[in-house]
Phi, psi and omega in degrees: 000153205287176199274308181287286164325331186270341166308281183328326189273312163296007182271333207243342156298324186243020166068021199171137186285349200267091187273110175304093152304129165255110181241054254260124173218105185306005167310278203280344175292167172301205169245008168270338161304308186286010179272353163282192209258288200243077191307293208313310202292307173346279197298309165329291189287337159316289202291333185306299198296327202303325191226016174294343177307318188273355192244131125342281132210188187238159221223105166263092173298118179274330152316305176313349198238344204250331180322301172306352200081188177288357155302298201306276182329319189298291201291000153289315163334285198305330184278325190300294165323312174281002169302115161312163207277353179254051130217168184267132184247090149236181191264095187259083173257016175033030181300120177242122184181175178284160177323322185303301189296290155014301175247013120315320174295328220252010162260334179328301188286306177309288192275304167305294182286348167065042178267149184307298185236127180238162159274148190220157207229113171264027224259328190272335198099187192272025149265320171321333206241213348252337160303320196296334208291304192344314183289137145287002202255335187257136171284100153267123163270092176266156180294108172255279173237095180270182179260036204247166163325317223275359186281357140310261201016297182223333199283020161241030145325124137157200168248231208259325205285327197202125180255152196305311194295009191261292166315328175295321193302316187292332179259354169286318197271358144299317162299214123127351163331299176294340197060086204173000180258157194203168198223143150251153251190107191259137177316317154313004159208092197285347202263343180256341148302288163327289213263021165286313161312336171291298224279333175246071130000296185267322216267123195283161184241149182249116182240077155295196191120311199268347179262252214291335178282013174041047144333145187264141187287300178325297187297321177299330198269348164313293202280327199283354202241134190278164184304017187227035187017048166241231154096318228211147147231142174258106215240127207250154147209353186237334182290311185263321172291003181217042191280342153222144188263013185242192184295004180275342188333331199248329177264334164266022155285324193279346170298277188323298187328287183330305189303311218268011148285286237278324175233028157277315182291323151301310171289349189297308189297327177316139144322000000 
């Protein structure tokens, strides 16, 4: 099944918008965590069981993992593998490179670790992105307009008519042949989310943003969701995975999880 079709039919089985960040930084776990045989993995499969009911999908940042070294790479492997096949796993490596480098990445991600989806930086153009493209079954979420300060900088290069991060939206949705190209879209600029939702119609947007970077939820899930109220996940990980700092860590994640379904799902529903 095509990659875009298989989001939607699980955002509408399962009722919910919600993408799980694994931003797993053993700093912030409790501290009984690092007394296991593989805390990343612990803690990882703690926070999974705690919130799988409520999630979409899960969002693994390959930074937090590449950090550890070769342990870090196992236990991603291993948190990848333990996601069930009825969410989407994706690989938030932010990869960019010539075609060659590319399709390395793209045995790394695809074929080894067998994650659903990787995030991708389109900054070489579309031979950099076109390894990715091939699967119809795997999702690339490219960087369009994110949600850190410093995305003025450049994605709003251009004049009144068309802005750089606007042209990516227009040259992504050409690619979008396979049904499998997706935007990512940061939630700190909800007006710029409308007007992405215009120019890509159809293409789901991946919106961090809304938990610790405060994003506002009403507008994003507003601006973000296609006429068929689908479309769009939202991705929360330090609001939920360090939503307590103590041995409960895993039952106030699965709290938290719930609520930020719950008030994913209120706004969905609004006129």
């Amino acid at each position: 099944m095509e990659f875009n079709r298989r989001l939607n039919e699980i955002i509408r089985k399962r009722n919910s918008l919600l993408c799980v960040g694994l931003d797993i930084d053993l700093s912030r776990t409790p501290p009984f965590v690092l007394d296991k045989k593989e805390p990343l993995v612990y803690f990882g499969k703690a926070i999974i069981d705690a919130t799988l009911e409520f999630a979409v999908a899960y969002k693994i940042n390959t930074a937090f993992f590449e950090a550890y070294g070769a342990p870090g790479w196992e236990a991603m492997h291993k948190l990848a593998n333990y996601l069930p096949s009825d969410v989407i796993k994706i690989a938030d490596a932010k990869r960019g490179d010539i075609g060659n480098s590319s399709r390395m990445y793209v045995r790394a991600f695809f074929e080894q670790m067998n994650f659903d989806a990787i995030t991708v930086n389109p900054y070489l153009g579309y031979d950099s992105v076109q390894p990715f493209l091939q699967d119809a079954q795997k999702g690339v979420f490219i960087l369009c307009h994110t949600s850190n300060h410093g995305a003025a900088d450049f994605q709003k290069f251009g004049d009144e008519k068309l802005k750089l991060f606007e042209s990516v939206a227009l040259k992504v949705a050409e690619w979008n042949v396979n049904n499998n190209c997706c935007l990512v879209v940061g939630a700190t600029y909800p007006l710029e989310i409308a007007q992405l939702r215009k120019l890509a119609p159809s293409l789901p947007f991946l919106i961090p943003g809304l938990g610790t970077q405060g994003g506002d939820f009403a507008l994003a899930v507003k601006h973000a969701l296609t006429r068929q109220n689908d479309g769009a996940i939202f991705n929360f990980s330090r609001s939920i995975i360090y939503a307590s700092p103590a041995d409960d860590f895993a039952d106030a994640a699965g709290l938290e999880a719930r609520q930020m379904k719950e008030q994913l799902n209120q706004f969905r529903t609004q006129p």
